[in-house]
SEFI-602239 format. One record per atom (N, C-alpha, C): x, z, y. Coordinates in pm, whole numbers, padded with zeros to 5 digits, always signed. Each point is the difference from the previous one (the first is absolute). Example, Ala and Ser with C-alpha at 12.3 -4.5 7.8 and 13.67 -1.06 7.14 Angstrom:
residues 2
+01319+00780-00569 -00089+00000+00119 +00090+00000+00120 -00035-00072+00105 +00082+00006+00119 -00077+00073+00109 
end
This chain:
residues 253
+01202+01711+01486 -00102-00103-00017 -00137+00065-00014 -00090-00088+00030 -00155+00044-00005 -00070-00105-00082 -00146+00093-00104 -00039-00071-00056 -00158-00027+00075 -00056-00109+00050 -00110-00010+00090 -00054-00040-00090 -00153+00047-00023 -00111+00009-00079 -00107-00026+00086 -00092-00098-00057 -00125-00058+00028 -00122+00098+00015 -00070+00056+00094 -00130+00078-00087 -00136-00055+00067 -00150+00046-00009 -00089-00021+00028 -00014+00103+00148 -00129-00013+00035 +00040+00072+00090 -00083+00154-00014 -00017+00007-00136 -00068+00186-00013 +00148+00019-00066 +00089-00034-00016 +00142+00006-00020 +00072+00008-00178 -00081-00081-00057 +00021-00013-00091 +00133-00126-00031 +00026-00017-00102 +00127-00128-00030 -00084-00080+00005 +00038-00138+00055 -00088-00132-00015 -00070-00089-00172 +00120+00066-00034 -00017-00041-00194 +00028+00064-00094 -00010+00003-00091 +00037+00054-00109 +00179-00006+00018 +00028-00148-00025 +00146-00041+00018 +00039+00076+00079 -00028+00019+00128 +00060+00080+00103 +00034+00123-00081 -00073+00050+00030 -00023+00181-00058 +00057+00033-00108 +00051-00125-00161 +00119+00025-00074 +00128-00006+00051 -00006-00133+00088 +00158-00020+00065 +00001+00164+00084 -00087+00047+00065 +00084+00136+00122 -00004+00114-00087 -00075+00010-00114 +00038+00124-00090 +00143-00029-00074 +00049-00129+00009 +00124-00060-00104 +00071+00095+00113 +00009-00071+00136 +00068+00006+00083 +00081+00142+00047 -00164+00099-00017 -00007+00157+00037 +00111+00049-00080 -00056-00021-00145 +00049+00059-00099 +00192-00028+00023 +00066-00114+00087 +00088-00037+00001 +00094+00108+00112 -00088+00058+00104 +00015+00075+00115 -00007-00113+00122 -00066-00114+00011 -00032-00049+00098 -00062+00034+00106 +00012-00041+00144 -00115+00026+00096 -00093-00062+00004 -00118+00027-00011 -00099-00102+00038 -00077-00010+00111 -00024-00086+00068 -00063-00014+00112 -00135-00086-00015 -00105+00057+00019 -00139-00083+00007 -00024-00113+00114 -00097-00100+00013 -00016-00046+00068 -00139-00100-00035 -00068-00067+00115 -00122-00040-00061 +00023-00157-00013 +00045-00035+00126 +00052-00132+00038 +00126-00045-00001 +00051-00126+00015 +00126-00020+00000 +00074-00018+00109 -00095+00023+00142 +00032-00067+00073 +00074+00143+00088 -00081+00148-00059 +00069+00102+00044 +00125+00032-00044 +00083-00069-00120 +00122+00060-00006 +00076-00113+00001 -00066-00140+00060 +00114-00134-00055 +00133+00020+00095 -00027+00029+00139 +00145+00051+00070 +00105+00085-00047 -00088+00088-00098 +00074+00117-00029 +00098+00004-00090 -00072-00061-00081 +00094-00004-00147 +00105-00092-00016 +00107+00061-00076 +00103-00056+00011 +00073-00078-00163 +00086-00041+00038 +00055-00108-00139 +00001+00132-00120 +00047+00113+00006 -00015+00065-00063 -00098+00111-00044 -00090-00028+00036 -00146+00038-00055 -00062-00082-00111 -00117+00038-00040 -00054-00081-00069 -00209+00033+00013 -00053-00107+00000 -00148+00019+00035 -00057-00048-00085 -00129+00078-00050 -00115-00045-00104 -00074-00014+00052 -00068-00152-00010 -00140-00029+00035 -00011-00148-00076 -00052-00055+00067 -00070-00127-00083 +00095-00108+00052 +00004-00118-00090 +00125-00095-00005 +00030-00116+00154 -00151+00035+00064 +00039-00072+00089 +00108+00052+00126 -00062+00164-00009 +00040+00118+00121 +00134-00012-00060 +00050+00022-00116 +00097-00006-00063 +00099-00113+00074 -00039-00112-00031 +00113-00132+00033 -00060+00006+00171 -00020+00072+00068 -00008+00033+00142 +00101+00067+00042 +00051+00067-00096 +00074+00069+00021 +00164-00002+00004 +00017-00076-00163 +00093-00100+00004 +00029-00078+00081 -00077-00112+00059 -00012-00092+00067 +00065+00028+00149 -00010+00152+00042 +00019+00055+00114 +00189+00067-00021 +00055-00004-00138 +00144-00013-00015 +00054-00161-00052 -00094-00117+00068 +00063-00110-00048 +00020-00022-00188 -00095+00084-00049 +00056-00049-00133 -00122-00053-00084 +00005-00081-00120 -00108-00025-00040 -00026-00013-00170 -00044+00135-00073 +00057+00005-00138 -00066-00182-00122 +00119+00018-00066 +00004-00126-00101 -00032+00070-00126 -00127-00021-00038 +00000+00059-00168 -00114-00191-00064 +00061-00066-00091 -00050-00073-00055 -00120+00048-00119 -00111-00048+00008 -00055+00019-00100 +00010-00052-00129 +00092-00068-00016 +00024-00084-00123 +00156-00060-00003 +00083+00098-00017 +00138-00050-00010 +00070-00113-00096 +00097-00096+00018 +00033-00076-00085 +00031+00051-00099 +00080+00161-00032 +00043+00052-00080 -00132+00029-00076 -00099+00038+00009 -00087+00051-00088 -00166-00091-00060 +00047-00139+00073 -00070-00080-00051 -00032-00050-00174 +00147+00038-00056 -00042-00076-00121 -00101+00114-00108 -00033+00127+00131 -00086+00114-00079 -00108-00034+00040 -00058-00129+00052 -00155+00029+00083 -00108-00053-00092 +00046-00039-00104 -00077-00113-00094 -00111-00061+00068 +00052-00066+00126 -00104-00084+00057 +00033-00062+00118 -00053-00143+00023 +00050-00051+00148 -00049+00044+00106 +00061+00032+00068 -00015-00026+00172 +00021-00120+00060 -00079+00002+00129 +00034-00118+00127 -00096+00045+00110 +00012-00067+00108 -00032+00047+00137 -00115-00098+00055 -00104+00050+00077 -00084-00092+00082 -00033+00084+00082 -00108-00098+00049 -00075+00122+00131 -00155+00045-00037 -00040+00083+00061 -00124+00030-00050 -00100-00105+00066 -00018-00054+00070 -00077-00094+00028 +00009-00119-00035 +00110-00063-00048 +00023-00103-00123 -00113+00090-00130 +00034+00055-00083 -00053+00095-00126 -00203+00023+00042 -00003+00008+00118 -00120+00024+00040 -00070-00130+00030 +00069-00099+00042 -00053-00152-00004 +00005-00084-00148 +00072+00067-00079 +00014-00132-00143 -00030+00089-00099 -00134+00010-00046 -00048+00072-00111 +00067-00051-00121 +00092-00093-00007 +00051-00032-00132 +00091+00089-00002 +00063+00064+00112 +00126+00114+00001 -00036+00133-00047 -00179+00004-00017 -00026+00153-00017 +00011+00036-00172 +00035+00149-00031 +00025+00021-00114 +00145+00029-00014 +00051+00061+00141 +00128+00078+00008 +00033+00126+00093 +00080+00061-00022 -00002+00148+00053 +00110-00049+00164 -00033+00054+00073 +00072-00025+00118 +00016+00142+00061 +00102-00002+00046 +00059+00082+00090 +00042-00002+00139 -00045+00008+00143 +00114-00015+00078 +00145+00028+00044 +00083-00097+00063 +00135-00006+00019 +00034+00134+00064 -00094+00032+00076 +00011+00080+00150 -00026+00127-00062 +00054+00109+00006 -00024+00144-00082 -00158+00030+00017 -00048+00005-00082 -00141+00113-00001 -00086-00079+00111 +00003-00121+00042 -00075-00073+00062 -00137-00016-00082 -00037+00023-00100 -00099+00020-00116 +00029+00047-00123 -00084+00035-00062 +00035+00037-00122 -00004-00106-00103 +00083-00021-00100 -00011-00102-00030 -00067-00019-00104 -00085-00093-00060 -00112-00020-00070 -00019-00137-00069 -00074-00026-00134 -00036-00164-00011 -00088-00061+00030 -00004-00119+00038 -00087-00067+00028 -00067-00087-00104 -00128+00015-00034 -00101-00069-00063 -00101-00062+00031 -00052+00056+00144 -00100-00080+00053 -00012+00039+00154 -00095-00086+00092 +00049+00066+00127 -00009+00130+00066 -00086+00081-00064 +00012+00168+00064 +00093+00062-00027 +00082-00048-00113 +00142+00070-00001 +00101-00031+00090 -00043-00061+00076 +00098-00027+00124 -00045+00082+00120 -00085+00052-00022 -00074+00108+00140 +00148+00104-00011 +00037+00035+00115 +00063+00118+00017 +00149-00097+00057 +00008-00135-00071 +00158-00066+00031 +00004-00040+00099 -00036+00041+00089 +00036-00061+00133 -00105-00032+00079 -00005-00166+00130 -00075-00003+00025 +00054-00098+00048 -00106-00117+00070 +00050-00148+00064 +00170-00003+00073 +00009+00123+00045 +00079+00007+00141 +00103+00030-00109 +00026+00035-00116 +00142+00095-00088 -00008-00094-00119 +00082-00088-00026 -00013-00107-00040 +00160+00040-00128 -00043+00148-00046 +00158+00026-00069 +00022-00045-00121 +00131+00038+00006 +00076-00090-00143 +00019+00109-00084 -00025-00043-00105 -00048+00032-00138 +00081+00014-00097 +00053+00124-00124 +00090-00063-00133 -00135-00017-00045 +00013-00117-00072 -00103-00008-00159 +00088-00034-00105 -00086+00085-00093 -00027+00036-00115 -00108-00037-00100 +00081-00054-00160 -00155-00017-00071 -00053+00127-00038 -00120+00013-00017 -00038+00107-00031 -00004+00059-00130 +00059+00110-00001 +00013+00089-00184 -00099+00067-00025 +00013+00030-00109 -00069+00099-00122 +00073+00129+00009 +00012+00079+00149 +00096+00127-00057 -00116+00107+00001 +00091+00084-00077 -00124+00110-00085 +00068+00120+00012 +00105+00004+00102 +00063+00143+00070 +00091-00021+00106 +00014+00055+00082 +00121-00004+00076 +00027+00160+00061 +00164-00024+00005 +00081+00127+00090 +00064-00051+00103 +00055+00108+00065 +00078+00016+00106 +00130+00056-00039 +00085-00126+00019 +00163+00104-00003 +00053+00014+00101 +00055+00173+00012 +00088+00017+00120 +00124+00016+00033 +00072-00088+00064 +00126-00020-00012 +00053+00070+00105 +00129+00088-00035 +00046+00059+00176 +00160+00005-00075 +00131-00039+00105 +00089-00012-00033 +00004-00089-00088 -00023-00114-00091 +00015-00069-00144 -00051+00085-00105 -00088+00106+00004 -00027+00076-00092 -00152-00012+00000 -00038-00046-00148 -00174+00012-00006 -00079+00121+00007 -00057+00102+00059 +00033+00150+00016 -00156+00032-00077 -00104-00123-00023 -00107+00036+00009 -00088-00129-00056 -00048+00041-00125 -00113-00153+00008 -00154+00060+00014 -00088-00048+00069 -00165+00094+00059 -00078-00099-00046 -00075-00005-00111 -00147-00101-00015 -00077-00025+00100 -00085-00075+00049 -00078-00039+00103 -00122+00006-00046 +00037-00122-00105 -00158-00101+00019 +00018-00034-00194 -00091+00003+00003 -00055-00047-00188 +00007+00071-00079 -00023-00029-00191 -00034+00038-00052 +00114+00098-00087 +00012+00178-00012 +00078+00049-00031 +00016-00052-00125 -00084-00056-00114 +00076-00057-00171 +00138-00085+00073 -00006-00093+00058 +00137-00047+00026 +00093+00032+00076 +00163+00000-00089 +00100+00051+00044 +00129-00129+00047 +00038+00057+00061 +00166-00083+00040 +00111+00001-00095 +00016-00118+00041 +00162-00010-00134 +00156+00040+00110 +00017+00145-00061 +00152+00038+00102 +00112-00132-00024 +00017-00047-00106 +00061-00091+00044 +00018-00082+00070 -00099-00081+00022 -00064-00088+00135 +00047+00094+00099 -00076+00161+00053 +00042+00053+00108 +00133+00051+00023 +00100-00008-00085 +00164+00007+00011 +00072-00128-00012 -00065-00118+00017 +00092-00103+00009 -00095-00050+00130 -00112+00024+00053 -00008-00003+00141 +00094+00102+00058 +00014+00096+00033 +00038+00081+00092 +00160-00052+00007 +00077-00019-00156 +00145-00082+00047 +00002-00111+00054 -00097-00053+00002 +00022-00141+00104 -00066+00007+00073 -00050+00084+00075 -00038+00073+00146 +00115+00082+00065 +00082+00074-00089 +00155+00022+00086 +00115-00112+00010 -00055-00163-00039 +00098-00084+00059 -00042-00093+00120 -00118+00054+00008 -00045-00072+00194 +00106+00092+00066 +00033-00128+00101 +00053+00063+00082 -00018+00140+00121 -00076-00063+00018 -00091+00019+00157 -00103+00135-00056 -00021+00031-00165 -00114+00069-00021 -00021+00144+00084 -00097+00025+00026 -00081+00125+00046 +00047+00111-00059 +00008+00123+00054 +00092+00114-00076 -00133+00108+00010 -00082-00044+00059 -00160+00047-00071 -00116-00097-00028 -00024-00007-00102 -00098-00092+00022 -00115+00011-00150 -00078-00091-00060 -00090+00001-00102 +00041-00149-00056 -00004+00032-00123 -00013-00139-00137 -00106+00042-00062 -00113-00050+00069 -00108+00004-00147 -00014-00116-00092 -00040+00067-00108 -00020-00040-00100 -00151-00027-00056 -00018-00093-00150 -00099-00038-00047 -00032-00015-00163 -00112+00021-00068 +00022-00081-00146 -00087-00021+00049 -00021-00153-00068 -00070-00115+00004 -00035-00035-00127 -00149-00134-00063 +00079+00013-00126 -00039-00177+00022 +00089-00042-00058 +00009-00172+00034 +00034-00042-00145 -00092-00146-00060 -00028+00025-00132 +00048+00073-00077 -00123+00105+00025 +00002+00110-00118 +00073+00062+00012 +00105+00051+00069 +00147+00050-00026 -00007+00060+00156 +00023+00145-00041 +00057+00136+00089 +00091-00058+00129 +00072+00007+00062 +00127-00020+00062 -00024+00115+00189 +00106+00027-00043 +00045+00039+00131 +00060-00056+00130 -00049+00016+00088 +00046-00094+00106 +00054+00043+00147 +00063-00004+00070 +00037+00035+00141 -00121-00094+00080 -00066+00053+00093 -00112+00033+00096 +00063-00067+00154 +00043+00101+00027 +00057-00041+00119 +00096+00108+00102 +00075+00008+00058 +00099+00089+00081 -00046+00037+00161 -00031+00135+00012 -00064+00064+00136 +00122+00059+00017 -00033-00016+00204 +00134+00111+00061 -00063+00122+00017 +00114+00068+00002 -00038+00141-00032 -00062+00074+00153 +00008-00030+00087 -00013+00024+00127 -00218-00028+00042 -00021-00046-00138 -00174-00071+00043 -00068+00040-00200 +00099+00134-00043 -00110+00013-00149 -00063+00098-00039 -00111-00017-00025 -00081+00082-00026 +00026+00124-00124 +00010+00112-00002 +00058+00101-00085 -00052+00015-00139 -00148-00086-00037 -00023+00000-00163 +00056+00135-00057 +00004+00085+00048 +00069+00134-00116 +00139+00078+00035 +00080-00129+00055 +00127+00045-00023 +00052+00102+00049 +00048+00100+00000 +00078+00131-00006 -00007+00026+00151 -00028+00125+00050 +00039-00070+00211 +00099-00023+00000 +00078+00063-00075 +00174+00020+00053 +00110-00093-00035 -00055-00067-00130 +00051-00164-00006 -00061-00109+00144 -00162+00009+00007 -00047-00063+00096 +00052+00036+00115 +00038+00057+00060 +00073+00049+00117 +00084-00045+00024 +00109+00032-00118 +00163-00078+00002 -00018-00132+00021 -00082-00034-00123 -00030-00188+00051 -00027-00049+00095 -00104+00074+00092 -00021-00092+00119 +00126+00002+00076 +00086+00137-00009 +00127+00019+00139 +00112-00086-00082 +00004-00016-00109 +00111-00097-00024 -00027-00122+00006 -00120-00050+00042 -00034-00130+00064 +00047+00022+00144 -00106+00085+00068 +00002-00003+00142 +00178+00012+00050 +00061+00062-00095 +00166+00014+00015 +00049-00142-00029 -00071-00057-00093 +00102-00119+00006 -00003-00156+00112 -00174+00013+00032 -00010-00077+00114 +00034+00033+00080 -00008+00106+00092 +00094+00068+00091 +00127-00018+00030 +00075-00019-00118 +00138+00028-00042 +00107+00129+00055 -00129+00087-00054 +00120+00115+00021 -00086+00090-00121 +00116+00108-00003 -00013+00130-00105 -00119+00046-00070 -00041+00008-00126 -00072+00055-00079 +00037+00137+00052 -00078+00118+00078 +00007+00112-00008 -00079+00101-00108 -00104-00087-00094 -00046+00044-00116 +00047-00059-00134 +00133-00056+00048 +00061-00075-00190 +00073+00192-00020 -00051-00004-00105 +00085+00124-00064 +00076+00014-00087 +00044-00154-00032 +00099-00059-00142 +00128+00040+00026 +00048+00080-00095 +00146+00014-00023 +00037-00118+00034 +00125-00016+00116 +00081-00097-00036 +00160-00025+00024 +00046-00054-00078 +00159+00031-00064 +00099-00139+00085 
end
């Protein structure tokens, strides 16, 4: 197998992400193969390879073995951790009825925007445009005052990475060990992927919360180890594929 890597063209890695995933990779004894475009190795590569670049080149790629990965951002199993409702619209509904503004939206469609709240109309600059008329989770909007990144590979949390807020607040492990067991009773779950997390504080009171669930095949490395990050992406890319982890290194009996 070959690992195809994204670069610029004075031949650098395209990202940061990149350049942890192929040192994970190196360090693993992988091959790596550079490339600038996707369009120079899309013939080439095969079910058993795996390619870093950005999520669209990515599901180009997939798309070209008929497959198309399922990671929910909000599983039934881990709802009763979100301390907050969800529901769905479109952004141009939300952008026409200012009584709707004063909620955090996300699009359906991966990384189609970043997702953000809406309070007034310039916070809608960046969502789209007349012609992309996408559908939306919303969310009311919280008071969180930290969030992490958990990394899950095999059913195992291998890694939690701060992002964003204020280091005085901490996470309650309990909350994050009774998410992660009812994240190994989805069925269907991702065998790499991210559970981030949140404290919030909703009257007056601390609480920890589950965020939302990324596939592992489109996450950004926040810190994590290369050589965990590595494994994670190929035990994704192994499981959509459906063939062999050639970087699981787990004893198994």
């Amino acid at each position: 197998m070959k690992i195809y890597a994204k670069i610029r063209k004075n031949g650098e890695y395209h990202s940061q992400n990149i350049s942890h995933a192929v040192f994970g990779f190196r360090e693993m004894g992988a091959e790596i193969v550079k490339y600038e475009v996707i369009d120079e190795i899309y013939n080439i590569v095969t079910a058993e390879d795996i390619v870093l670049d950005y999520i669209d080149q990515v599901q180009t790629i997939f798309s070209k073995f008929h497959v198309k990965p399922i990671c929910e951002d909000y599983p039934a199993q881990l709802k009763p951790f979100m301390g907050r409702n969800i529901w769905t619209d479109y952004i141009d509904s939300i952008n026409a009825n200012p009584e709707k503004w004063g909620v955090f939206v996300k699009p359906v469609r991966d990384k189609a925007f970043t997702g953000t709240v809406i309070n007034e109309p310039r916070d809608l600059i960046g969502c789209g445009s007349c012609y992309e008329n996408y559908e939306v989770l919303c969310t009311e909007v919280l008071d969180i005052k930290r969030e992490w990144r958990g990394f899950m590979l095999y059913d195992e949390l291998v890694d939690i990475r701060p992002y964003k807020g204020d280091y005085h607040y901490c996470y309650d492990p309990k909350v994050i060990d009774c998410v992660v067991a009812a994240f190994r009773t989805i069925s269907n779950r991702p065998m790499g992927c991210s559970i981030d997390f949140a404290v919030v504080v909703k009257d007056g009171k601390e609480q920890t919360i589950f965020l939302e669930m990324n596939d592992g095949y489109a996450l950004g490395n926040y810190g994590l180890n290369v050589l965990h990050y590595a494994k994670l992406i190929s035990a994704r890319w192994a499981q959509i594929l459906t063939r062999e982890d050639v970087f699981d290194f787990r004893v198994k009996f």
